[in-house]
MDAnalysis code that builds the backbone (N, CA, C; Angstrom):
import MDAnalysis as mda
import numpy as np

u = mda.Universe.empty(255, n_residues=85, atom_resindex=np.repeat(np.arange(85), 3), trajectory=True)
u.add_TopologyAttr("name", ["N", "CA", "C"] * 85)
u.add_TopologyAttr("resid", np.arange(1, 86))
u.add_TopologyAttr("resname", ["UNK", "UNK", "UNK", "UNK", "UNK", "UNK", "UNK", "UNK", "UNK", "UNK", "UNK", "UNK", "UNK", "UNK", "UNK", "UNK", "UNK", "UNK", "UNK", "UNK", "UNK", "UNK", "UNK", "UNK", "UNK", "UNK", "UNK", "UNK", "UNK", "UNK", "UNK", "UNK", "UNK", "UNK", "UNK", "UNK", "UNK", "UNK", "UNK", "UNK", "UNK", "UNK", "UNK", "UNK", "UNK", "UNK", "UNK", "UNK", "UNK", "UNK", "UNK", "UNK", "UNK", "UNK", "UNK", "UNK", "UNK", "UNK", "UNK", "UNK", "UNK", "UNK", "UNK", "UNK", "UNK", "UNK", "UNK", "UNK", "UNK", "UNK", "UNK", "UNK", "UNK", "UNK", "UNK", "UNK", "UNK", "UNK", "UNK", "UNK", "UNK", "UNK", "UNK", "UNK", "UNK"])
u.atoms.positions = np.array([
    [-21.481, -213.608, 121.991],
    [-22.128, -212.546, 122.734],
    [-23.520, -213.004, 123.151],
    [-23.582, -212.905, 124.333],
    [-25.019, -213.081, 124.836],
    [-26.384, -211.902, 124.234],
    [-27.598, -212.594, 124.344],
    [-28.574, -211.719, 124.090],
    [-29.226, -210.522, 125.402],
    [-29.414, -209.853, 124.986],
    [-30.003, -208.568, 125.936],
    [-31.566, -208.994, 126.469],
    [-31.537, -208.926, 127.805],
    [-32.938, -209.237, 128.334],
    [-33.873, -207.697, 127.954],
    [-35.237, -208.002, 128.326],
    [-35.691, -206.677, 128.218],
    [-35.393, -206.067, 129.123],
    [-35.044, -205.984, 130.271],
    [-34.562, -204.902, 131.449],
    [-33.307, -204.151, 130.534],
    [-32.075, -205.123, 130.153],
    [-31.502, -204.445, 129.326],
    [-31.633, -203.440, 128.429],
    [-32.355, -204.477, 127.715],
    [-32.462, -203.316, 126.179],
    [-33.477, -201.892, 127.029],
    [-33.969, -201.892, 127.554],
    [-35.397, -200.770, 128.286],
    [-33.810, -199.562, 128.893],
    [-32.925, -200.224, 129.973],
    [-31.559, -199.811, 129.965],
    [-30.638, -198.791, 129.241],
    [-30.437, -199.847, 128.702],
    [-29.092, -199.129, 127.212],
    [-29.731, -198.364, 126.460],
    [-31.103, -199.157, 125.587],
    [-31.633, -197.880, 124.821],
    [-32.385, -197.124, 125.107],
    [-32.914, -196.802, 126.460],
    [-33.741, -195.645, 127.190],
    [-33.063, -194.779, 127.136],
    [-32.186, -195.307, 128.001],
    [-30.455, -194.198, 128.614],
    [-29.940, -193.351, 127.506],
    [-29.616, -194.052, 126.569],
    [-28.948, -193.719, 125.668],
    [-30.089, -192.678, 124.562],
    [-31.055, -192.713, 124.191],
    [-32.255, -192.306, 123.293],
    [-32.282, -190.927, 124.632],
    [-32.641, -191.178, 125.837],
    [-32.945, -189.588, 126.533],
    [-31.305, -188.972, 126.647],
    [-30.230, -189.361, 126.409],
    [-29.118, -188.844, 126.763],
    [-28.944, -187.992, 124.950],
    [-29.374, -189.067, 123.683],
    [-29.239, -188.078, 122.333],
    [-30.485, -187.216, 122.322],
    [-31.910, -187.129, 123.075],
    [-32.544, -186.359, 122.840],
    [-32.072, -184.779, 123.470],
    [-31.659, -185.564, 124.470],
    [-31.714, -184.071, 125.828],
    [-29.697, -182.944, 125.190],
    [-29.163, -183.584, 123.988],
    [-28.232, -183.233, 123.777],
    [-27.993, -182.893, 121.997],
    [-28.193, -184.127, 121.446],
    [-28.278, -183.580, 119.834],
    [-29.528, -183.286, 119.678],
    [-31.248, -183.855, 119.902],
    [-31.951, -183.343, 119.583],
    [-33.005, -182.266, 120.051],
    [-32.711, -181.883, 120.959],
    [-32.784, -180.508, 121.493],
    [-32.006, -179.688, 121.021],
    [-30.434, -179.443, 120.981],
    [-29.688, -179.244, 120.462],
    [-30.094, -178.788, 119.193],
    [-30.426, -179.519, 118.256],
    [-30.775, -179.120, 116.932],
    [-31.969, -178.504, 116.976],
    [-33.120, -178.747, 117.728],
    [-34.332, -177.475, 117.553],
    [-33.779, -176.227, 118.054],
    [-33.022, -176.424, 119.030],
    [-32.524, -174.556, 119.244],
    [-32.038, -174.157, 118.170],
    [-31.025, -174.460, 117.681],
    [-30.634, -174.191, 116.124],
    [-31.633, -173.685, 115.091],
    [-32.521, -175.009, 114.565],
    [-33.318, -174.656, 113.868],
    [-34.086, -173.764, 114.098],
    [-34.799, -173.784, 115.439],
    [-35.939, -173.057, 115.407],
    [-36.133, -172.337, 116.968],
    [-34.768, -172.106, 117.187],
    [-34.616, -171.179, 118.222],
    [-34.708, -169.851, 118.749],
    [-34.768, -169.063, 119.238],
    [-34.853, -167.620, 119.837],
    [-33.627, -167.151, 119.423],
    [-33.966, -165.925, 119.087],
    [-33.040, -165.154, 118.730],
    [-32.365, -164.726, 119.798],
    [-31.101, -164.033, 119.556],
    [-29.879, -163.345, 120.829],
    [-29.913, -161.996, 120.931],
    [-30.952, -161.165, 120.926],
    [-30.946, -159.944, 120.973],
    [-29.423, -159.430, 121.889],
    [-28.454, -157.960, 121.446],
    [-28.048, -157.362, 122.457],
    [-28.718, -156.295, 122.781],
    [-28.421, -155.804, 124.331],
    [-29.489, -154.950, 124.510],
    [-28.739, -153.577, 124.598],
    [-29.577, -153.006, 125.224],
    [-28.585, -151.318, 124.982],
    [-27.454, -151.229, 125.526],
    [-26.892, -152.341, 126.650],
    [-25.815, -151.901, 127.346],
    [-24.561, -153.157, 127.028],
    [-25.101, -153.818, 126.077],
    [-23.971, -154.604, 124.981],
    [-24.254, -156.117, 125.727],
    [-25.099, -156.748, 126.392],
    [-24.959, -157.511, 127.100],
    [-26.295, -158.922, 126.116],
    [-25.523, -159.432, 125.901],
    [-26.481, -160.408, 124.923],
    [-27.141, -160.824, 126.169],
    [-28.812, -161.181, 125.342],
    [-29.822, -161.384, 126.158],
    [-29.979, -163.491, 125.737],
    [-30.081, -164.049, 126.886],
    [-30.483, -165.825, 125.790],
    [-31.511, -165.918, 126.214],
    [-32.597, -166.552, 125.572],
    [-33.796, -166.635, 125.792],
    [-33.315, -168.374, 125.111],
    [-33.990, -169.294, 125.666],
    [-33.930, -170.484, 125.347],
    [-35.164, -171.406, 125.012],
    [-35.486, -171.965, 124.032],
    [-36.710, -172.592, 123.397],
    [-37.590, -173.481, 124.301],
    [-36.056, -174.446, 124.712],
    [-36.593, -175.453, 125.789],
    [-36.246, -175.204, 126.882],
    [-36.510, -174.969, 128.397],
    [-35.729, -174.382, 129.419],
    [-34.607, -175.480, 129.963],
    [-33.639, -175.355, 130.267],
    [-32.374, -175.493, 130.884],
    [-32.527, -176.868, 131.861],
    [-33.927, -176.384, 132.782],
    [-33.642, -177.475, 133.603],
    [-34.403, -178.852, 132.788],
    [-35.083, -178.690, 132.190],
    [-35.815, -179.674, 131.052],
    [-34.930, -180.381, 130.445],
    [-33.979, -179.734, 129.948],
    [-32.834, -180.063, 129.170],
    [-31.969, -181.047, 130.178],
    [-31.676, -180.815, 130.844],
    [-30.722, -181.032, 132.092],
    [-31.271, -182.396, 132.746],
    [-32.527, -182.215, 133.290],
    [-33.373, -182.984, 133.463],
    [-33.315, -184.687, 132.832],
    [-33.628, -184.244, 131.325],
    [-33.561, -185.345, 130.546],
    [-32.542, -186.127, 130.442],
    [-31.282, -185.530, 130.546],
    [-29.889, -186.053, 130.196],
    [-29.514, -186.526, 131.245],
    [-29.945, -186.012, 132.889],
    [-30.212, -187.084, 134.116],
    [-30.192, -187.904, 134.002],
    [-31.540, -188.223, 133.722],
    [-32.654, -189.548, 133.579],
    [-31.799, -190.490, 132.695],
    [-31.220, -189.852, 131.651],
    [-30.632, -191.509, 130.877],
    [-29.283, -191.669, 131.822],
    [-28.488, -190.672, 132.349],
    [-27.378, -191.149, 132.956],
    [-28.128, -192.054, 134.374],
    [-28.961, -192.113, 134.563],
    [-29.188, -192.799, 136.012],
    [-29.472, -193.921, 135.755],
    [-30.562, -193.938, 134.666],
    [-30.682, -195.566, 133.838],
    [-29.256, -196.221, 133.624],
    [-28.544, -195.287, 132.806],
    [-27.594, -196.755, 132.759],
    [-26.646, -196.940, 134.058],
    [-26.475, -195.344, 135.177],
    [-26.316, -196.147, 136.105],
    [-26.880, -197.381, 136.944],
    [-28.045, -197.082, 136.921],
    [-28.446, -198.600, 137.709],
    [-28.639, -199.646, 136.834],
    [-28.720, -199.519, 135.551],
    [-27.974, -200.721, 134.990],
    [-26.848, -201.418, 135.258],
    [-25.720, -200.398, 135.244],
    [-24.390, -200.755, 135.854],
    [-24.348, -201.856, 137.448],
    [-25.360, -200.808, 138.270],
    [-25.625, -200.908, 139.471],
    [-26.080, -202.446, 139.660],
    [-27.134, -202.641, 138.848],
    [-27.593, -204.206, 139.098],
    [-26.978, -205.243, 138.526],
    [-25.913, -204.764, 137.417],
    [-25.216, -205.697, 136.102],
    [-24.244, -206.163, 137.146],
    [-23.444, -205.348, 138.250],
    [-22.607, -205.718, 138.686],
    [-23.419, -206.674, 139.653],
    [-24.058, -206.120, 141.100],
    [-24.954, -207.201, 141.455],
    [-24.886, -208.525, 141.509],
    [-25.815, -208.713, 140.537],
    [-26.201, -209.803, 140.147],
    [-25.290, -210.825, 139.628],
    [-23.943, -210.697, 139.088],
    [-22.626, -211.436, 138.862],
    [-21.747, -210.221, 139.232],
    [-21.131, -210.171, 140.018],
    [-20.043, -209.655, 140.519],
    [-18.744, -210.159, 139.164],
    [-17.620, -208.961, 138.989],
    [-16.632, -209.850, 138.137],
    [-16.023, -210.950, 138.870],
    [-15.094, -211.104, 138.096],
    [-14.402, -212.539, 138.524],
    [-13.154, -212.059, 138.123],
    [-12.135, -212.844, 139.375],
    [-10.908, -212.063, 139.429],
    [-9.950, -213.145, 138.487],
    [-9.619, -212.723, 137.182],
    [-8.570, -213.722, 135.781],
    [-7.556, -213.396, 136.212],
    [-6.559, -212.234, 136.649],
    [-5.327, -212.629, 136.880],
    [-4.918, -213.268, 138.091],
    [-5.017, -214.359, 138.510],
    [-4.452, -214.799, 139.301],
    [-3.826, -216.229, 138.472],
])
């Protein structure tokens, strides 16, 4: 196995670190230390959310785009190579 340049590693583990923040660890502060679900008088639960939605959303972007253009330049730069022939 080859070694990871730093573009790589900045890549895989950016991508990947904002894709577990924006999902398990956000995730787990709502849990822990989240807003309550009030219902209100007409039975209709109210969500009030700790971190807002698009923040959340936002973040989990950002790592999917990293490792897309990781992908994006990995291919690039060596195209595969066609083995079954």
């Amino acid at each position: 196995m080859t070694q990871l340049t730093t573009a790589e590693r900045i890549a895989l583990y950016g991508g990947g670190g904002l894709l577990l923040i924006g999902t398990l660890g956000i995730g787990l502060l709502e849990i822990l230390a989240g807003a309550p679900h009030p219902v209100s008088g007409e039975g209709q639960i109210v969500h009030e959310t700790l971190v807002p939605l698009t923040v959340r959303s936002s973040i989990m972007l950002l790592g999917l785009l990293l490792w897309g253009a990781y992908a994006a330049t990995s291919v690039a730069r060596e195209p595969p190579t066609d083995t079954s022939v």
